[in-house]
C-alpha positions as CSV (number, residue, x, y, z in Angstrom):
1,X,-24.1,1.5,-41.6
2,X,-23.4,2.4,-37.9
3,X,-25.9,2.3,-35.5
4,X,-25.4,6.2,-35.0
5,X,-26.0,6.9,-38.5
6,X,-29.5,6.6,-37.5
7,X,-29.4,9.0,-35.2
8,X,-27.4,11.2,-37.5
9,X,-29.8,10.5,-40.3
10,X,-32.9,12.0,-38.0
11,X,-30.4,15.2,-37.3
12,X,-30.3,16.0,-41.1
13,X,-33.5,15.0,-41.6
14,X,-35.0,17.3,-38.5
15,X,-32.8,20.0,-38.1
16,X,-31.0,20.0,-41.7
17,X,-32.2,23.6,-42.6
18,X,-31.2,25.2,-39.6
19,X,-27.4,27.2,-39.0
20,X,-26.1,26.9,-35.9
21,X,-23.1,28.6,-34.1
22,X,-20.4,26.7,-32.5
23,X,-21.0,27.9,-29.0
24,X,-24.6,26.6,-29.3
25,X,-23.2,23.3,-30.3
26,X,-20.9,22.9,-27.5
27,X,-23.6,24.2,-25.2
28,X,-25.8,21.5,-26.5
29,X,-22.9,18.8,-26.0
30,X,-22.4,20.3,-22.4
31,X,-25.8,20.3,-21.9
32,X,-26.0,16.4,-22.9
33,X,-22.7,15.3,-20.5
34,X,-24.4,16.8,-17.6
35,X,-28.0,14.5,-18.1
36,X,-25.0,11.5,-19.5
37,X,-22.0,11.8,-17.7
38,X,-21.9,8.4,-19.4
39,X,-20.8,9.8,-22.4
40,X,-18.1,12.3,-21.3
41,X,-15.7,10.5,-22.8
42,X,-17.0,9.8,-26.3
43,X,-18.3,13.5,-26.3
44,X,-14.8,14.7,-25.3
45,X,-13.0,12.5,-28.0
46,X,-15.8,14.3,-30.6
47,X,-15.3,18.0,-29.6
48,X,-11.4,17.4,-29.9
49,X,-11.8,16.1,-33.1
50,X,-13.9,19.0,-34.6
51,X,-11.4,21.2,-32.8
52,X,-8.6,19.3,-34.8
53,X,-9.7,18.8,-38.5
54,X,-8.2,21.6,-39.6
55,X,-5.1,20.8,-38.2
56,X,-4.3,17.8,-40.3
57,X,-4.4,20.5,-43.2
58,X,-1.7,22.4,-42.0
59,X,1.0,19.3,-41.6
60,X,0.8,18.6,-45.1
């Protein structure tokens, strides 16, 4: 287990229920950049990679 996983565990656990849009979830992760620029990069890497997965699809 990752060390995230926690953090992803409490997410499922707190917010599990709840539907959210993409544009709140990429105001969220704006939101979060802006109070840790620190994590620009790893946030960056994350919203490419949602943008992506349905990419792979179409190459097979």
């Amino acid at each position: 287990m990752y060390f995230t996983d926690r953090g992803i565990e409490e997410l499922v656990t707190r917010r599990g229920e709840e539907e959210v849009s993409l544009t709140w979830l990429a105001e969220r992760l704006r939101e979060f950049v802006d109070l840790n620029p620190e994590f620009e990069t790893p946030v960056e890497r994350l919203a490419t990679w949602l943008a992506r997965l349905d990419d792979e699809d179409e190459d097979e």
